[in-house]
C-alpha positions in Angstrom: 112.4 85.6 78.8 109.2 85.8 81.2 107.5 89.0 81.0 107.6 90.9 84.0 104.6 91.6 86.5 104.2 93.7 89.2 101.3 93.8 91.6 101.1 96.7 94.3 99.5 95.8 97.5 101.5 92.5 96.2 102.4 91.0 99.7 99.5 90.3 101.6 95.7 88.9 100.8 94.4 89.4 97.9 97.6 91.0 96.1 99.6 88.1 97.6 97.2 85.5 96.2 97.6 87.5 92.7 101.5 87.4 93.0 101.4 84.2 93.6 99.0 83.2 90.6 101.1 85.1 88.1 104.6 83.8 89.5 102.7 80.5 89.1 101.6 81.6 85.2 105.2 81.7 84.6 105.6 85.6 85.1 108.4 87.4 86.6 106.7 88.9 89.7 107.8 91.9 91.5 105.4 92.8 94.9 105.3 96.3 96.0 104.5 97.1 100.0 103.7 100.1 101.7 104.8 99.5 105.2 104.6 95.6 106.8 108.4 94.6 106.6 107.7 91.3 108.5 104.9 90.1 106.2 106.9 91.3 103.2 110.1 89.3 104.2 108.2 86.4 104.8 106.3 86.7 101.8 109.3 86.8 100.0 110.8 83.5 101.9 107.7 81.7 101.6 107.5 82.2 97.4 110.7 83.5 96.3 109.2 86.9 94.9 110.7 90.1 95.3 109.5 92.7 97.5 109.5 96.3 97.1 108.6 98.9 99.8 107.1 102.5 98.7 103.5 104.3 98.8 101.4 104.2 95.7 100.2 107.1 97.3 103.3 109.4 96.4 104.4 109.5 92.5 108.5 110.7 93.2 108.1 107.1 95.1 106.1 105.4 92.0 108.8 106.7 90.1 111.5 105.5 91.3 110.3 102.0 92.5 109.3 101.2 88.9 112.6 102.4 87.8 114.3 99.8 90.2 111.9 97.1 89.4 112.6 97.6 85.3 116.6 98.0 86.2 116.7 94.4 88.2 114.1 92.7 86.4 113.1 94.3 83.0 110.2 96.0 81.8 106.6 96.0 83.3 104.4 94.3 80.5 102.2 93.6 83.5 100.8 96.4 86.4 98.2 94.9 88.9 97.1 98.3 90.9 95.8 96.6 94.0 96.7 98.5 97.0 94.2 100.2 98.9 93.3 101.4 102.2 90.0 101.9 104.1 89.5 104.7 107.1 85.2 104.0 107.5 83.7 106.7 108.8 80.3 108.0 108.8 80.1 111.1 106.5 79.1 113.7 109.3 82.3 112.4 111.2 85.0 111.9 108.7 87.8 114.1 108.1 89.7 115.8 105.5 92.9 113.5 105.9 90.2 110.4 106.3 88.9 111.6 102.7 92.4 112.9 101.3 94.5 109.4 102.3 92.3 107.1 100.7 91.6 109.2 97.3 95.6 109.2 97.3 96.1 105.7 97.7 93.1 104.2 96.3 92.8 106.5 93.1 95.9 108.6 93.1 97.6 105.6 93.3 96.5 104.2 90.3 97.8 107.3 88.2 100.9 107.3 90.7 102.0 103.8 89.1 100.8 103.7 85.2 102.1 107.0 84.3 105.6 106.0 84.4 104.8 102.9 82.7 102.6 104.1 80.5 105.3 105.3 77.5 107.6 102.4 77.9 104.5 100.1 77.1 103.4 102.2 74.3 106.4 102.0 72.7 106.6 97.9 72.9 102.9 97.7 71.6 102.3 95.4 74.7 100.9 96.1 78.2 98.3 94.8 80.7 96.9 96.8 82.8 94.8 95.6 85.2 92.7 97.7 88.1 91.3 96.2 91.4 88.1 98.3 92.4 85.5 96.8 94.7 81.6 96.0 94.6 81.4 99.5 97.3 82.5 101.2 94.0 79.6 99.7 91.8 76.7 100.2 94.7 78.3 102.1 97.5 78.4 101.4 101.2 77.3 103.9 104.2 80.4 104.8 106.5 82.5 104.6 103.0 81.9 107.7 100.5 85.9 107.9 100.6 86.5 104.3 99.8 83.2 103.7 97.4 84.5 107.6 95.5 88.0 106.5 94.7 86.6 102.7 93.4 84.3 104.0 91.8 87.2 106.9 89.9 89.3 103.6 89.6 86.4 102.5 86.9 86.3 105.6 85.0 89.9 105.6 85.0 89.5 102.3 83.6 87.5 102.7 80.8 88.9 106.2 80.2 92.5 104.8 79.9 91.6 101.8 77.5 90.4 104.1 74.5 93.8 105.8 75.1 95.8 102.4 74.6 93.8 99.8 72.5 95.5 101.1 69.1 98.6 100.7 71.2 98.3 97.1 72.1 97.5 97.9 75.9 94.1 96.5 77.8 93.0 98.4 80.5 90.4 96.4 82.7 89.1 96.3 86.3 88.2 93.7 88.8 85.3 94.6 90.8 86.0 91.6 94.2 82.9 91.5 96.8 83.5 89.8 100.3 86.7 88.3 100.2 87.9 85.8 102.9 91.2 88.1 103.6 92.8 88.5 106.9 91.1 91.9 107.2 87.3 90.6 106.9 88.0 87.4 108.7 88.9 89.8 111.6 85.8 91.6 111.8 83.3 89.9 114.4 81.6 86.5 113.7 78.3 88.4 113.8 79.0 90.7 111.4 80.3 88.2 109.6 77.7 86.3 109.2 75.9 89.2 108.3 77.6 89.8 105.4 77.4 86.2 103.9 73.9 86.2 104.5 73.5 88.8 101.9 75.6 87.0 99.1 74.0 84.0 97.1 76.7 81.9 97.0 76.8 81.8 100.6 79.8 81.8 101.5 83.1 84.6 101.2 85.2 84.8 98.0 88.7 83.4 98.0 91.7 85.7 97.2 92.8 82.6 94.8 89.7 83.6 93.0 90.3 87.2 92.5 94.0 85.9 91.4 93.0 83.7 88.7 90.7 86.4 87.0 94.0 88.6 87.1 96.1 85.9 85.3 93.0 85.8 82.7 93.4 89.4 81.9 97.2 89.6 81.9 97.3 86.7 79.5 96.9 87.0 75.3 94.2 85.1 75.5 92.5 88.1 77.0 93.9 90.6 73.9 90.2 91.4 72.8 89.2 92.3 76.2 89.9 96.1 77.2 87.4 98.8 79.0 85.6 96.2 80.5 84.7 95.1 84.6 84.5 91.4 85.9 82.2 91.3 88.7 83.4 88.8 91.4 80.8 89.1 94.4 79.0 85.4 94.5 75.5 86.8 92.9 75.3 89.6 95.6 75.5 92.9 93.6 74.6 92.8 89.9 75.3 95.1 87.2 
């Protein structure tokens, strides 16, 4: 029996590429949503994974999702926390719910989903745990102290959480992607763009496929020796 994995944010870029990957890596893949229906039903058409619609921002939600998810598939050995939100504002300018929905979604959230899965993994001495941050939460960004706050919590959540569950056979890790050619930054204006890849070695954008296959790394038991730690994923432009 496949080992089940579910990845929130798991229908669209980079948490559909991960879905993908680890339906690929032979893992049973369940992909939670927050609101798109259309791109989650044709996610779902195009690959054959389940969708799953609630808020990582809201635990009652987390909760019961998770509880659906184990009931129709079996236990989560395997939580990506991707989901995330951006509402970029200049500090001066942003407001309390600007501030207050992105620490819910992007750091809440990740309490929101492990705590309910946290015991049942414990008690199987087996779970990967694996936490997508961001290279704003390594070096910060200007119009982002919301965004670049909860990234960089989702890091000392990390490294916090994998003292907690080593002796228990459960890694806790983070992914930290840069520029990332998902339909959200390929919208953004050529210019700006191009301003962006200019400032990355590589010179070009990341692929979601390559955020995906460090996922399937970590989820594997090849990676059992690797817990507390961050892969940096940003083509050479942010070191640390």
């Amino acid at each position: 029996m496949s080992k089940v994995a579910l990845v929130t944010g798991g229908s669209r870029g980079i948490g559909a590429a991960i879905s993908v990957a680890l339906k690929n890596a032979g893992y049973t893949v369940a992909a939670n949503y927050a609101g798109n229906d259309e791109a989650a039903r044709k996610f779902t058409e195009e690959t054959g994974i389940k969708t799953y619609k609630w808020s990582v921002a809201d635990y009652d939600a987390c909760a019961a999702g998770i509880a659906q998810v184990e009931a129709e598939l079996g236990p989560v050995a395997v939580l990506v926390n991707n989901a995330g939100i951006t509402r970029d504002s200049m500090f001066h300018k942003m407001t309390r719910d600007q501030w207050k929905e992105v620490i819910d979604t992007n750091l809440s959230g990740l309490f929101n989903m492990t705590h309910p899965v946290w015991s049942g993994m414990r008690d199987r001495k087996f779970g990967r745990i694996i936490n997508i941050s961001s290279i704003n939460g390594q070096k910060g960004q200007a119009g982002q102290a919301n965004y670049s706050a909860a990234k960089a919590g989702d890091l000392g959540f990390t490294k916090a959480l994998a003292q907690e569950g080593a002796r228990a056979g459960i890694t806790v890790n983070a992914i930290c992607p840069g520029y990332i050619a998902t339909e959200m930054v390929m919208a953004v204006p050529e210019k700006v763009r191009e301003s962006i890849i200019a400032q990355i070695p590589t010179g070009r954008l990341g692929e979601p496929e390559e955020i995906a296959r460090c996922v399937v790394f970590l989820a594997s038991d090849d990676a059992g020796f690797v817990t507390g730690s961050t892969i940096t994923a940003n083509g050479g432009q942010y070191f640390v």
